[in-house]
C-alpha atoms as one frame of an Amber mdcrd trajectory, in Angstrom:
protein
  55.969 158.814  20.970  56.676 157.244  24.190  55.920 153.779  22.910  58.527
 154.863  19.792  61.034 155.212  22.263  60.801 152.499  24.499  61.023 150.245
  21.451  64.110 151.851  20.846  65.619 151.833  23.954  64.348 147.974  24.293
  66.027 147.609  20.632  69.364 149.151  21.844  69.151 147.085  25.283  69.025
 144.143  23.271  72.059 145.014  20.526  74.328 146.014  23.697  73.277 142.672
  25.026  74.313 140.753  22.260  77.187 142.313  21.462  78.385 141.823  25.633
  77.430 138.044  24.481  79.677 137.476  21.524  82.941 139.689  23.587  81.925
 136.943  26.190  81.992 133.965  23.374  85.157 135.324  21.943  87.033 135.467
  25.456  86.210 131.752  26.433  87.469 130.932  22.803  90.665 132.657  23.263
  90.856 130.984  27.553  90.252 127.435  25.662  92.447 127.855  22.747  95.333
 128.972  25.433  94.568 126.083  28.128  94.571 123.510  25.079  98.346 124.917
  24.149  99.574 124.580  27.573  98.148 121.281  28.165  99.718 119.992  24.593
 102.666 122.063  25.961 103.016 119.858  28.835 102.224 116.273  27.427 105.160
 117.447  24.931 107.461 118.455  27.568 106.416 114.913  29.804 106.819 112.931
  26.684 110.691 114.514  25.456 111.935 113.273  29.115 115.026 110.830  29.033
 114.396 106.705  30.411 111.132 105.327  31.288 108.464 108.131  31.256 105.822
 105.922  32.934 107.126 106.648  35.993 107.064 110.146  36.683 108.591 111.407
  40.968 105.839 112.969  42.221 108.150 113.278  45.624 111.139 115.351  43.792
């Protein structure tokens, strides 16, 4: 029986493992999918300013 129930417990190791893998996936998915809105954010807010946007005061 013991060898029953370490197979189990490896079994159940490895399902809590996976699972902690895919919250893990789903988290950096969500960070990207957030830092690739503010970065289109920003060329959009860079690219609606008035004159010459080329040169942008990095001093102001």
């Amino acid at each position: 029986m013991d060898s029953i129930a370490g197979l189990v417990s490896a079994a159940i190791s490895m399902q809590q493992q996976k699972a902690a893998q895919q919250v893990n996936i789903a988290v950096l998915s969500k960070a990207q999918d957030v830092q690739k809105q503010q970065g289109e954010a920003a060329l959009q807010l860079l690219n609606s300013t008035p004159g010459n946007s080329s040169r942008l005061d990095v001093y102001a």
